[in-house]
N, C-alpha and C positions, 0 to 999 in steps of 0.2 A: 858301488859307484853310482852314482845319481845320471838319470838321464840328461840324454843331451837335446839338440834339438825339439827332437819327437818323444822324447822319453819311452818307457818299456822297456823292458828286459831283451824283447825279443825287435827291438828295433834294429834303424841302419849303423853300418859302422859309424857314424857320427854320435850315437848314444854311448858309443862306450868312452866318452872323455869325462870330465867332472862338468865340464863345460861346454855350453853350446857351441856351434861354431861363428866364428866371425861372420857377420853378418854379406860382406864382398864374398868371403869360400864358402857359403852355404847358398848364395846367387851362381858363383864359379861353378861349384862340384855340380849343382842340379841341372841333368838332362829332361826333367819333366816337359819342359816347355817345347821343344821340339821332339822326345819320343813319342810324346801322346799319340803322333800320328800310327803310331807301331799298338794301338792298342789291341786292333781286331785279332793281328796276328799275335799279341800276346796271348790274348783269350784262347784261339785258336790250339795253342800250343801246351796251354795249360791246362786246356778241354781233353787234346789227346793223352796228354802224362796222366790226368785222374783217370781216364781209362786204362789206359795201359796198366796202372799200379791193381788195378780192379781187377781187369782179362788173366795181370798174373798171380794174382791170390798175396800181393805185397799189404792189401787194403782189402774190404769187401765191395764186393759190386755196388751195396746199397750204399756203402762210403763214398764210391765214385763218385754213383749216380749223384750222391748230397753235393761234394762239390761240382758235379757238372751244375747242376741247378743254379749253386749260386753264383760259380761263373758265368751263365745266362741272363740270369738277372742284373748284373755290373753288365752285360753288355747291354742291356735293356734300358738300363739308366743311363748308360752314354748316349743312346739314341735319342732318350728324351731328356738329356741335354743335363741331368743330375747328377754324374757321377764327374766332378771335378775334380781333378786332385791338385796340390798345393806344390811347394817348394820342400816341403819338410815331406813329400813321398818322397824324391831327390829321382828315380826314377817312374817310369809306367809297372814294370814288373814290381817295385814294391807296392805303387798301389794298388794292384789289383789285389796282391795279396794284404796289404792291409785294410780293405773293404770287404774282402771275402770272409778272414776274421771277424769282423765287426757282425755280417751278416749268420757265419755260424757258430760262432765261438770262439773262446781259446782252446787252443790246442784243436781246435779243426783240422789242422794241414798237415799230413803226416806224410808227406812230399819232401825229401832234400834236396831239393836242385833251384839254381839260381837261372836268372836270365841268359845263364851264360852256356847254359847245359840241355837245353828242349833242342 
């Protein structure tokens, strides 16, 4: 399948079509523009889950520790005003995790849980 939107394998449900989305349902579908406000507590929550996966031997501490760091640093950049994200994140929780990739890799997140699960 060819991406959509964002393209990646490991993108939003809007990649798994042949085709991007209509240009009105990819303005529709996207909560970016008012979750952003929800960023700190995304962080916040993402910050405890890489610990927690760490405190339980799911990940190694030194793992956490890697993504607490980079979740720090996305929060560093929203403070000095660089870490914006677009329409094609579609939420805040994907963007943080598709900046925290960018920052440590692929296959960096070895996390499954969605926004909908912290």
């Amino acid at each position: 399948m060819a991406g959509g939107v964002t393209g990646g394998a490991d993108g939003t449900w809007s990649d798994r079509f042949e085709q991007g989305l209509h240009p009105f349902i990819e303005v529709f579908n996207a909560s970016i523009g008012f979750d952003l406000t929800l960023l700190q507590e995304d962080l916040d929550g993402s910050i405890a889950h890489a610990r927690m996966l760490g405190s339980c031997g799911v990940i190694s501490v030194e793992e956490a520790e890697q993504l607490v760091q980079g979740l720090e640093a996305i929060r560093t950049e929203a403070h000095a005003g660089t870490f914006q994200p677009g329409l094609a994140d579609e939420d805040v929780h994907f963007a943080v995790e598709r900046r925290l990739i960018s920052l440590l890799g692929p296959g960096s997140l070895p996390w499954g849980h969605d926004s909908g699960t912290k």
